[in-house]
TORSE-579457 format. One record per residue (C-alpha): chain; x, y, z; residue number from 0. Coordinates in Angstrom, 3 decimals. Example, Ala and Ser with C-alpha at 12.3 -4.5 7.8 and 13.67 -1.06 7.14 Angstrom:
# TORSE-579457
REC  tinu        c1        c2        c3  kese
REC     A    12.300    -4.500     7.800     0
REC     A    13.670    -1.060     7.140     1
***
This chain:
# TORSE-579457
REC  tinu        c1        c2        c3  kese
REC     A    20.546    59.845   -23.784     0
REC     A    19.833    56.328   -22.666     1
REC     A    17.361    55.684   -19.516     2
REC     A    20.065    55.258   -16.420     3
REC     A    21.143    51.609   -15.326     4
REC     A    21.563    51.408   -11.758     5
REC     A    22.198    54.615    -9.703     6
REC     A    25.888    54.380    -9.100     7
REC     A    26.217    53.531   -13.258     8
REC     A    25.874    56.205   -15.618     9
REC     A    27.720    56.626   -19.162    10
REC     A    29.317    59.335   -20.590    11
REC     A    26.827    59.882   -22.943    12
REC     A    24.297    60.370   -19.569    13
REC     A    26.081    63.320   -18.170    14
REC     A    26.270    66.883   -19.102    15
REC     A    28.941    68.444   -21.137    16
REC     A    30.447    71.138   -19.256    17
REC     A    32.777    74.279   -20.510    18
REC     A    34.212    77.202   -19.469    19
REC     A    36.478    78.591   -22.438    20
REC     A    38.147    81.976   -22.119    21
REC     A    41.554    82.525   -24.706    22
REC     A    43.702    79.717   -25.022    23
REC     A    41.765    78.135   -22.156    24
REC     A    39.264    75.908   -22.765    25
REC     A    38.333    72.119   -21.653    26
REC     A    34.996    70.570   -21.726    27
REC     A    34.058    67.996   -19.232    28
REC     A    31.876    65.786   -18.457    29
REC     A    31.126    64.813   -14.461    30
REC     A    30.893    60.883   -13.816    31
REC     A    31.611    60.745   -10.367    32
REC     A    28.650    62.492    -8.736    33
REC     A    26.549    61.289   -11.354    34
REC     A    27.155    57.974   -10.030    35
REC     A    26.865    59.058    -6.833    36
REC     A    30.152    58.842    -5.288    37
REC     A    31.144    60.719    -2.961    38
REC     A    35.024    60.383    -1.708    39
REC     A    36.159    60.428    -5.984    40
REC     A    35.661    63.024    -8.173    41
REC     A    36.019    61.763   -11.912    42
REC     A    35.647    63.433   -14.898    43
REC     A    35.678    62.649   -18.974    44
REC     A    37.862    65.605   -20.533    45
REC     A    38.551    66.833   -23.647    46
REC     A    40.847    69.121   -25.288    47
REC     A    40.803    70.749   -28.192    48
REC     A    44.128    71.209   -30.286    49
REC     A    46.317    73.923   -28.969    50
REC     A    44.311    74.818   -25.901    51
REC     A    45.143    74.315   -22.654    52
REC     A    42.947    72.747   -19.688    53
REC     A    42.923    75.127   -16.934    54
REC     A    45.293    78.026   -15.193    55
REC     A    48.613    76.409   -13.906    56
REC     A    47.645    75.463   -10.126    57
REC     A    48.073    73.129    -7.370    58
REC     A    45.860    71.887    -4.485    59
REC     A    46.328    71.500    -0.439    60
REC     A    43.488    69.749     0.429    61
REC     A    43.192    67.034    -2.461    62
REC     A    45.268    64.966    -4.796    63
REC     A    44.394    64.784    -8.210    64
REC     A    45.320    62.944   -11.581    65
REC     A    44.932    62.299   -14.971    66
REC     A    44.694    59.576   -17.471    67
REC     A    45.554    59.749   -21.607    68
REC     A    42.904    58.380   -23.755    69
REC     A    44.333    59.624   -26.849    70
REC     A    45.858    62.140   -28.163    71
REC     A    49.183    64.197   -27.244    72
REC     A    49.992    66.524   -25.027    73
REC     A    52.480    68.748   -22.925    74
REC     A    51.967    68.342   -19.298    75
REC     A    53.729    71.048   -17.223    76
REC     A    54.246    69.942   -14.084    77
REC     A    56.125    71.988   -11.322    78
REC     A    59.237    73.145   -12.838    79
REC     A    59.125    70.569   -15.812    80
REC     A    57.609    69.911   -19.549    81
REC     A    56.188    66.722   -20.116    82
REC     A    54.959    65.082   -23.573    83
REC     A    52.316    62.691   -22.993    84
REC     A    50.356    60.601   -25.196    85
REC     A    47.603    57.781   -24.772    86
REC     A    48.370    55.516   -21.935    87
REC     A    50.267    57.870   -19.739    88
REC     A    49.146    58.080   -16.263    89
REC     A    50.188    61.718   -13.973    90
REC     A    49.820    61.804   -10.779    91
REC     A    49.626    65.263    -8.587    92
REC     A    49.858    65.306    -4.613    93
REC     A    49.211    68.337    -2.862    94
REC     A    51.241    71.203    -3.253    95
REC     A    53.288    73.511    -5.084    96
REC     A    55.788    70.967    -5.898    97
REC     A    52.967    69.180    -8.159    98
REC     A    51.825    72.479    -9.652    99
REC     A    50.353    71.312   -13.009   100
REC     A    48.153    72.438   -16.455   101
REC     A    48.029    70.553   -19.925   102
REC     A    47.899    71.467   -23.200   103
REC     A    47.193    69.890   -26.426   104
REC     A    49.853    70.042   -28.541   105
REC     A    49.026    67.174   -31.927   106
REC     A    46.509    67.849   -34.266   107
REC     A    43.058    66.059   -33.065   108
REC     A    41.024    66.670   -30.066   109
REC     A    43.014    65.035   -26.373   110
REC     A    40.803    62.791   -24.821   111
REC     A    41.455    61.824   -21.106   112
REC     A    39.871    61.281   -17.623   113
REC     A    40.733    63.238   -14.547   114
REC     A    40.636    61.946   -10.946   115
REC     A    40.521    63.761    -7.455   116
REC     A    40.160    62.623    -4.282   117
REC     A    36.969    64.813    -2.691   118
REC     A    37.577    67.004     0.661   119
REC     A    35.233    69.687     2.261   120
REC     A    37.796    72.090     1.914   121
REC     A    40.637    73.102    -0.425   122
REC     A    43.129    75.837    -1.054   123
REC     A    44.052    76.090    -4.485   124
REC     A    47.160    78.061    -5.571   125
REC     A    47.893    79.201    -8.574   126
REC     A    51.837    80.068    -9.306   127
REC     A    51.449    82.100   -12.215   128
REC     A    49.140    84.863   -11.165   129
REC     A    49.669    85.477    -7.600   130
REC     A    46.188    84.234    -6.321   131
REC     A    44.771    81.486    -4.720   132
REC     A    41.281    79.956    -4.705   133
REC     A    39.405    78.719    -1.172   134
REC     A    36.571    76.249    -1.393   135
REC     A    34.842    75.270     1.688   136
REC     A    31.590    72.847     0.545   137
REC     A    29.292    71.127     2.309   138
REC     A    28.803    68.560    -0.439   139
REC     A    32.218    67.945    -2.433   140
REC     A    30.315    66.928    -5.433   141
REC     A    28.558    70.476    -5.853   142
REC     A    32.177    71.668    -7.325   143
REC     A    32.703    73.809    -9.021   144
REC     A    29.934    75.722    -7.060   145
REC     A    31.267    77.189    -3.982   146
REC     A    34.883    77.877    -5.264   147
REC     A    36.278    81.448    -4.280   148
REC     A    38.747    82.928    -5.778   149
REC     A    41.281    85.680    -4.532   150
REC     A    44.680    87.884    -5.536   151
REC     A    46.110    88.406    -2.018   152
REC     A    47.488    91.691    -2.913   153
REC     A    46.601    95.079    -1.041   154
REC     A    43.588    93.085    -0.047   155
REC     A    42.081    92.823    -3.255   156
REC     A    38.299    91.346    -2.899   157
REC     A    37.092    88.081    -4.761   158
REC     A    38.495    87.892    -8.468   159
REC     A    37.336    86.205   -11.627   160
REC     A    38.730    82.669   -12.068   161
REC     A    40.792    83.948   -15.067   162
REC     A    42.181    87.182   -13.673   163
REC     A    45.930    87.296   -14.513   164
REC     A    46.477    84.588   -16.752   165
REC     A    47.672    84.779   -19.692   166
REC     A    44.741    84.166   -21.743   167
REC     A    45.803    85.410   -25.151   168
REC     A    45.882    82.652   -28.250   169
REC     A    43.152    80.318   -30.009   170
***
């Protein structure tokens, strides 16, 4: 790692590399926008490994999110449509179900892109495909994912691991 620039500049190559893998799950990010000390944008470097997926299919209340293609080639599902995307695409996802979205990589080398949120205290995340739904109330924005909650809102079921009911089965 080089020594750090300014405090609001900080490379890639500055930042940890961050991964939470379980099945055909399994991104690995790297945090820029804390780093850099912002505090109203989250932004991350991503990448994703040929025929994984980035996260659980899910949508947001409190935030808007989106994504940019560095390279590689993917299949973004987004609410109740299939995408292929490929470097230079650009998705956007406001809040709510309607923009419900997860990615996958479906070519042949790793898919390289950056994500971008806007930062809120609190959000409820929903996620379509296994019946629960996520709370995060923070103090500090930038301390996510710390302080996420996660819950199936069935016969009052108590908190629930980030992965329970998805379909996690593949490479």
């Amino acid at each position: 790692m080089s020594a750090r620039r300014h405090p609001h500049v900080v490379n890639v190559d500055e930042t940890e590399s961050l991964s939470r893998p379980k099945g055909r799950f399994g991104v690995t990010m790297r945090r820029l926008g804390a780093p850099a000390g912002a505090r109203g944008i989250g932004f991350n470097w991503m990448e994703l490994q040929p025929g994984k997926t980035s996260f659980p299919y899910h949508y947001h209340t409190g935030i808007e999110e989106g994504l940019y293609v560095l390279s590689g080639t993917g299949e973004l599902r987004i609410g109740n449509e299939r995408v292929a995307v490929r470097a230079g695409d650009y998705a956007a996802f406001p809040p709510g179900p309607d923009c419900a979205h997860t990615l996958t990589n479906t070519g042949t080398e790793p898919l390289r892109y950056l994500s971008f949120s806007t930062l809120n205290t609190t959000d409820v995340c929903g996620y379509p495909d296994s019946k629960k739904f996520a709370f995060v109330g923070l103090a500090d924005p930038s301390a996510w994912p710390n302080g996420l909650w996660v819950y199936k809102l069935i016969n009052d079921q108590p908190s629930v691991d980030y992965f329970e009911g998805e379909d996690t089965e593949g490479t």
